[in-house]
C-alpha positions as CSV (number, residue, x, y, z in Angstrom):
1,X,-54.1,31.8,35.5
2,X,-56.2,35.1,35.0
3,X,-54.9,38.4,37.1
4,X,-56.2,39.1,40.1
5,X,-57.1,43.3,38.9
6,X,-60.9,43.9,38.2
7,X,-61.9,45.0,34.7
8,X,-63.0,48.7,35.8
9,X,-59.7,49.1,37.6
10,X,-58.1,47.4,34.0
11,X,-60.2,50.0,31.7
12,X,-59.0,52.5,34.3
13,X,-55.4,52.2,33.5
14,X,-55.8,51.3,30.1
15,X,-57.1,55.0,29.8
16,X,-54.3,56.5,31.3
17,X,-51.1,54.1,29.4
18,X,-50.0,54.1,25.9
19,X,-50.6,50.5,26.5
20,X,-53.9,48.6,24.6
21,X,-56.5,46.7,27.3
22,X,-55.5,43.7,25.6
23,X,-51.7,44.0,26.2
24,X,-52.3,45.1,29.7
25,X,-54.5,42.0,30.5
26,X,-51.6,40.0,29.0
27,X,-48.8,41.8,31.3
28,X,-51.4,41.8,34.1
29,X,-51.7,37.5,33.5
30,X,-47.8,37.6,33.1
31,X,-46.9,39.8,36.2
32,X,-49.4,37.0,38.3
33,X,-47.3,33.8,37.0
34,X,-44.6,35.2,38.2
35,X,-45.8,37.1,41.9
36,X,-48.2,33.7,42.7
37,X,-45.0,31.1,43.5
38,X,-43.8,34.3,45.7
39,X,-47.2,34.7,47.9
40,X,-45.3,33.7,51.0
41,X,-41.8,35.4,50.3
42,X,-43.9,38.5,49.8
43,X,-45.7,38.0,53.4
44,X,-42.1,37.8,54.8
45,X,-40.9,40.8,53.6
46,X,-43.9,43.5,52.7
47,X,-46.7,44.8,54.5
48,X,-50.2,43.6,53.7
49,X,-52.3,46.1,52.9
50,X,-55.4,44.1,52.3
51,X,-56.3,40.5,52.1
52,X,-59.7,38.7,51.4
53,X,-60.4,35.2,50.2
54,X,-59.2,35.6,47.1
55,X,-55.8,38.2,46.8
56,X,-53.7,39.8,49.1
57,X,-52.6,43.2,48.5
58,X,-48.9,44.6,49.5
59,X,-46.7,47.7,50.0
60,X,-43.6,47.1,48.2
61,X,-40.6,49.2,47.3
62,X,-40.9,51.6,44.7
63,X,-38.2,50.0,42.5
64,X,-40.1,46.9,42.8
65,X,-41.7,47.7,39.2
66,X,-38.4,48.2,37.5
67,X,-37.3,45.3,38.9
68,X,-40.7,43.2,36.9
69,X,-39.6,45.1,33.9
70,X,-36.1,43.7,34.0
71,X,-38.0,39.8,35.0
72,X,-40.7,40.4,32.0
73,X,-38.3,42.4,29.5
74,X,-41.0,45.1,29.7
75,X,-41.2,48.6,27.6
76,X,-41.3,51.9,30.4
77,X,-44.4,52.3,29.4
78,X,-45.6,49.2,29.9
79,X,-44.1,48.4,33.4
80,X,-45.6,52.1,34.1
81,X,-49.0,50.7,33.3
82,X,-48.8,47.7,35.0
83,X,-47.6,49.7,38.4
84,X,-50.7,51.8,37.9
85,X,-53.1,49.0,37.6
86,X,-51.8,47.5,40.4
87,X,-51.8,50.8,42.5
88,X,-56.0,51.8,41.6
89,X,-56.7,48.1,42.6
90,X,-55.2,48.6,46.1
91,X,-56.9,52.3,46.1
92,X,-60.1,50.3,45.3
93,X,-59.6,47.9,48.0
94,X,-59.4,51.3,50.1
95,X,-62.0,53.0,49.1
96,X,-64.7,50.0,49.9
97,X,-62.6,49.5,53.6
98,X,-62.8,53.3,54.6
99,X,-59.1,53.4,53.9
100,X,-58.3,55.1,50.8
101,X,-57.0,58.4,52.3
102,X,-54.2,55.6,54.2
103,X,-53.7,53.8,51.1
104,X,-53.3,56.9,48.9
105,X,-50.6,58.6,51.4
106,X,-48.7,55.0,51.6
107,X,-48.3,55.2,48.1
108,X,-46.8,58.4,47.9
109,X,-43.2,57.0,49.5
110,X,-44.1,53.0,48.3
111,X,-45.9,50.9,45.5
112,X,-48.8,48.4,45.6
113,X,-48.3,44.4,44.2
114,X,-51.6,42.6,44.3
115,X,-51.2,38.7,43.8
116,X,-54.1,36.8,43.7
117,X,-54.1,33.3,45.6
């Protein structure tokens, strides 16, 4: 099971974490084995952001990170990079629809999860 984040948007985070790319692609792999079984409880209770064939993007809580960190046993700074990964892959999604400005503003009050199918 890979993650569902793109490489730039990876390398993008990666830049701005005390985290290694390496680690982060292993917390991004980890964080989808554990949101994949929850696709449908996540339909249920966030707003889809985006969807395409292949991932579907939500607005969740802003605890909803801490909450990972507890599931994963995750350092601050690592559930901080994964939050931020998860976040530029949503503002990517934004960017290509004409919606970044929307998606940028959302996640000033919320966070993003992006799950892949």
């Amino acid at each position: 099971m890979s993650s569902p984040i793109e490489g730039q948007v990876v390398l993008l985070a990666t830049a701005k974490a005390s985290v290694t790319g390496d680690r982060l692609f292993s917390l991004l792999e980890e964080a989808q084995r554990i949101l994949e079984p929850d696709l449908e409880s996540y339909r249920r209770r966030y707003e889809l952001a985006h969807e395409d064939d292949d991932i579907c993007c939500f607005f969740v809580p802003t605890d909803h990170w801490k909450e990972m960190e507890k599931n994963l046993g995750l350092e601050r700074r690592e559930r901080d990079a994964l939050e931020r990964a998860h976040e530029e892959q949503l503002k990517r999604f934004g960017k290509r629809e004409g919606r970044r400005e929307e998606f940028e503003t959302a996640l000033d009050v919320r966070s993003a999860a992006v799950i892949g199918k």
